[in-house]
N, C-alpha and C positions, 0 to 999 in steps of 0.2 A: 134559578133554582138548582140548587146542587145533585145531580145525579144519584140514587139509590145504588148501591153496590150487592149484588148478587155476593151470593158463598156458596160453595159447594158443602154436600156433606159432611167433608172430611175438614171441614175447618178447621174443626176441635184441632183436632191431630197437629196440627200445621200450627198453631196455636202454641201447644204443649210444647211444643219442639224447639219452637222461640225462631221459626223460620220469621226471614225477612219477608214482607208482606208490600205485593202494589196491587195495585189495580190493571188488569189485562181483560181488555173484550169486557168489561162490562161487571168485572169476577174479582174479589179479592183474592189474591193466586200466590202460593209460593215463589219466592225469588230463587231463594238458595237456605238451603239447614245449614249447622253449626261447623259444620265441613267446609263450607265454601265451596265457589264454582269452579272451580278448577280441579279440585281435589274429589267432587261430585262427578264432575263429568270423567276425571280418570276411572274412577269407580266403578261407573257404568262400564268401561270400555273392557274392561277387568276383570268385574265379577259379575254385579246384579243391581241396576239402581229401578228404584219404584217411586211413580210419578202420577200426582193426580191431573186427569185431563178431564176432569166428569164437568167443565163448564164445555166441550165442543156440543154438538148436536148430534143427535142419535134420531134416526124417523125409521120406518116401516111405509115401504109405498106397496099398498096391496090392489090386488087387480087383475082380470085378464090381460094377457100378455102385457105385464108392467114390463118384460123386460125390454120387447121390441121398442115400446114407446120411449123409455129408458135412452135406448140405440139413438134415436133419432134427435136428441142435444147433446152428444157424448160422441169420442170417437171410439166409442167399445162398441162392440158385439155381439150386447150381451148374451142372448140365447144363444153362442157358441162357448160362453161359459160351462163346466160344470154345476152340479148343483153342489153349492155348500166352499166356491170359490169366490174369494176374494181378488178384488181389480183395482189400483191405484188409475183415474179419469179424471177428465174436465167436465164441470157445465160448459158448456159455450154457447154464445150469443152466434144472430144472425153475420155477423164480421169476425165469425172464427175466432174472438173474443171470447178468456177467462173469466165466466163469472164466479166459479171459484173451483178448487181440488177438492178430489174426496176418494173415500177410500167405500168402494161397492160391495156387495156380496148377494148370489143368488140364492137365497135359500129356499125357491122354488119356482116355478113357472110362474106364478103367479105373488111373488113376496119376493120384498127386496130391501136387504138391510142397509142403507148408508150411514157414513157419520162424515160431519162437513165442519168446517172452521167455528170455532165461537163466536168471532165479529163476523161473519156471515150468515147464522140461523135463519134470521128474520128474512134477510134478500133471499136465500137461495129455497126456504117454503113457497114466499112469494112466486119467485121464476118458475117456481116445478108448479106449483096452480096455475099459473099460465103456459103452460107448456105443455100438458099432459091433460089427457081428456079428463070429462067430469069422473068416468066410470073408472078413473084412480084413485082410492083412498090415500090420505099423506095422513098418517097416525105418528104423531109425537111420541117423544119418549121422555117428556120431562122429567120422572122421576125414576128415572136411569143412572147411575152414577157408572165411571171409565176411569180404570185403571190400567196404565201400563208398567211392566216387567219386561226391562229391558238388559240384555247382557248376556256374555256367553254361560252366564248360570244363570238362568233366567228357564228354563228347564229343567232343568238339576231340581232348581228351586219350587218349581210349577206341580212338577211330579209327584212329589212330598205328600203333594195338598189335593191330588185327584185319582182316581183309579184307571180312568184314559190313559191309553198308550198315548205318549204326546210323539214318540217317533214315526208313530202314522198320521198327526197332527203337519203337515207341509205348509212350508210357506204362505203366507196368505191365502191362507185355507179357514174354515169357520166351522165351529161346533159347541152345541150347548150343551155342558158338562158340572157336574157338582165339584167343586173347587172349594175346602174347609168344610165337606156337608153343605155350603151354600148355589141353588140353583146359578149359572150365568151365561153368557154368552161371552165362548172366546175367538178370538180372531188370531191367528199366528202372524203377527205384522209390528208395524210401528217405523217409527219415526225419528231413531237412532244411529240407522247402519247398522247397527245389532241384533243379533237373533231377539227375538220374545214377542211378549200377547201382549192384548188389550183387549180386558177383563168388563165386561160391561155387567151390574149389578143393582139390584132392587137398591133405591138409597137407603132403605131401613135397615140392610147388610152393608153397606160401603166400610163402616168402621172395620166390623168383624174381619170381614177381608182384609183391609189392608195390616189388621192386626197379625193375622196370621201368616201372610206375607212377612211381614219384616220379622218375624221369629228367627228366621231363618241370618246365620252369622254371617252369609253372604250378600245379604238386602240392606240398603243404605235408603234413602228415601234422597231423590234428586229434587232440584227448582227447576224454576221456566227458564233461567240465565242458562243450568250446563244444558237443557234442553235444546237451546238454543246454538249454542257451540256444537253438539253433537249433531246434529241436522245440517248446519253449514259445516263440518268437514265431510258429509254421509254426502253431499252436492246435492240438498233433499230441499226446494226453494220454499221461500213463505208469500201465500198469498195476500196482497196487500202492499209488498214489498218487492218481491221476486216477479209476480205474475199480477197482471191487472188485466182488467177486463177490455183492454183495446191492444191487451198482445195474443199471441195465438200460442199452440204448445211448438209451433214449429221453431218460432222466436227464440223460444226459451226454451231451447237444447233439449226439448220433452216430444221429438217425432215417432218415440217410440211407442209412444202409449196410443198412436194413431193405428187401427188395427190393418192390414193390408185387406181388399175385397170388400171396404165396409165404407156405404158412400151415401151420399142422400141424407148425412147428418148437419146437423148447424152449422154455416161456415164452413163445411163442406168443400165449397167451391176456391173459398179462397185461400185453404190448407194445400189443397192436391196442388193448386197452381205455385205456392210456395213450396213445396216437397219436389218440385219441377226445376222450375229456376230459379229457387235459391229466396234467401230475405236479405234486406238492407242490416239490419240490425239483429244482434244475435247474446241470447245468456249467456255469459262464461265464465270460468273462473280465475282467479288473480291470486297470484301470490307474491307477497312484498319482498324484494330483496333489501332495502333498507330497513331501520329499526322505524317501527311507527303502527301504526293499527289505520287501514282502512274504513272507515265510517260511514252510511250510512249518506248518499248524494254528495259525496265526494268526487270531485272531476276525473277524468283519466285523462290523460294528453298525451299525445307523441314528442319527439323530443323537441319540435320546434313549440310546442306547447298552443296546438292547434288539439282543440277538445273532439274527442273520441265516443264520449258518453258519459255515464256515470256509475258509481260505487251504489249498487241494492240493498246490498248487506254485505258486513265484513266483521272483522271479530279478529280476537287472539285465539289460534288452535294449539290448546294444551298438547293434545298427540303428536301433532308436528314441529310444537316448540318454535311457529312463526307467526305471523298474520297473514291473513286469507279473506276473501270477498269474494262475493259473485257481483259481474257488472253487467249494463245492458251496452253495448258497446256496437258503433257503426263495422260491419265485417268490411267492405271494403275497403276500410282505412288499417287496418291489423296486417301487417308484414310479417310472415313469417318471420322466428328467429329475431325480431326486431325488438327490442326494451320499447317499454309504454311508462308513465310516470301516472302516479295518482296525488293529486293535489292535497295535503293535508296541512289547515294553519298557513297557506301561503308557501308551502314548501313542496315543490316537488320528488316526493319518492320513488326510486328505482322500484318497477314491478316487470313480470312476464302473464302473459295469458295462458289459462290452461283450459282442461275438461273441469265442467265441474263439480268432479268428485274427486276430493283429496283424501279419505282415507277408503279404502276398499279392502272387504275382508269376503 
């Protein structure tokens, strides 16, 4: 039996535009508008691109001290948050194991706003019901619709539309603000490398919003394709892909998000002992020196063409005018200064390992 395909609100729109259309997580989801992705993703980097993500998941965990319990499958801290901060975290499994990323925020002692992956919803309500005492409410947001505004006019653009100072608006920071006249909750974050929010709104406003949004001569409307580019050059991994639930943040070049003083959480034990001496295998990044595009379980080899790991995600980065990937690759087999080859089609191509974050602003 063929799969029912969700739509978000703004299909219309997406529609109209005569954007190319697939299916992602479960969602009929913009690829790319009339612009193309290339030309999208410069845009973003440039001016102001606006992107529907209103298929991720949006909950409210309410409760006495949600946040400590929060703590305790996470390596955050939360009750040394501020109120009204945002924290990029893991779930994680009893094996220090990604059950998936998300983007936190306290907005009080007792309320706690997350938003988590769209092919994730269902597992990660599950995991937090099992996880978290009964005396935690998990309140859905189905009919939430998420909007990002991404780019260095992406404030410029924001301000226009609200009477909040957005310059006391920081970094992953959270506040609910009327934006068009319409109520929402914003968050100063996202998933670009790019300054800007993610606009979360009643679906019966989503249009109006984003109507009012793209008024603006520096708002282009981006697909899931330059979104995609622009988070593997930001070194920004994708769950599913990048991070699975039998590697740890340590694996995957993410030790920072492990807070220092904060212990007794999931896997726990086998994080601290990897922050110690070290992991077998490690995220990082790749950049092609031959002509060719990195794909997606593509081999890496040394030069005797003895395998290394493999290609997570790779892509052509418009900004840096080459191809780029992140791999999960054995650390003790990586030589300094040494070439690594990635297999594409039978062909080996010239690559070097790096950090993985190739564009930084």
């Amino acid at each position: 039996m063929e799969k029912i395909i969700s739509k978000t609100p703004l299909h219309s729109i997406h529609k109209n535009l005569q954007a190319k259309m697939a299916n992602f997580a479960g969602y009929d989801m913009p690829i790319s508008y009339s612009m193309g992705t290339i030309k999208e993703h410069l845009w973003c980097r440039e001016h102001a691109g606006l992107f529907d993500v209103s298929h991720m998941g949006q909950l409210f965990l309410v409760g006495e001290n949600v946040d400590q319990h929060l703590s305790r499958i996470t390596p955050t801290s939360f009750p040394a948050k501020a109120i009204g901060k945002s924290v990029y975290t893991h779930l994680l499994n009893e094996q220090g194991g990604i059950v998936d990323d998300l983007i936190a925020t306290r907005i009080s002692e007792n309320r706690m706003y997350i938003v988590v992956n769209a092919a994730c919803k269902e597992k990660d309500i599950r995991f937090l019901r099992q996880h978290l005492p009964q005396s935690i409410h998990i309140e859905e947001l189905p009919n939430r619709s998420l909007i990002a505004l991404q780019g260095p006019k992406a404030e410029m653009v924001l301000q226009k539309l609200t009477d909040v100072d957005l310059q006391l608006l920081k970094f992953m920071s959270f506040h609910t603000m009327n934006v068009a006249g319409i109520a929402c909750y914003v968050t100063r974050s996202g998933y670009t490398g790019e300054d800007g929010f993610e606009i979360s709104v009643d679906d019966k406003h989503a249009i109006q919003l984003w109507n009012a949004l793209s008024e603006n001569e520096w708002v282009e409307p981006v697909g899931l394709a330059a979104r995609d580019t622009l988070r593997l050059e930001a070194g920004l991994p994708l769950y599913g892909q990048d991070l699975t639930d039998d590697m740890t943040p340590v694996e995957a070049s993410l030790s920072w998000i492990i807070w220092k003083n904060h212990d007794g959480f999931a896997g726990s034990e086998v994080i601290m002992s990897q922050l110690q001496s070290g992991v077998e295998r490690k995220l990082v990044g790749i950049k092609l020196l031959d002509k060719g595009i990195a794909r997606v379980h593509s081999q890496v080899v040394n030069e005797k063409g003895e395998s290394l790991g493999e290609i997570t995600s790779g892509g052509y980065s418009p900004t840096l005018n080459m191809a780029i990937g992140f791999a999960l690759l054995n650390v003790h087999n990586i030589q300094p200064a040494k070439e690594v080859f990635v297999v594409v089609r039978g062909k080996q191509l010239k690559a070097k390992v790096t950090s993985l974050r190739f564009y930084k602003k």
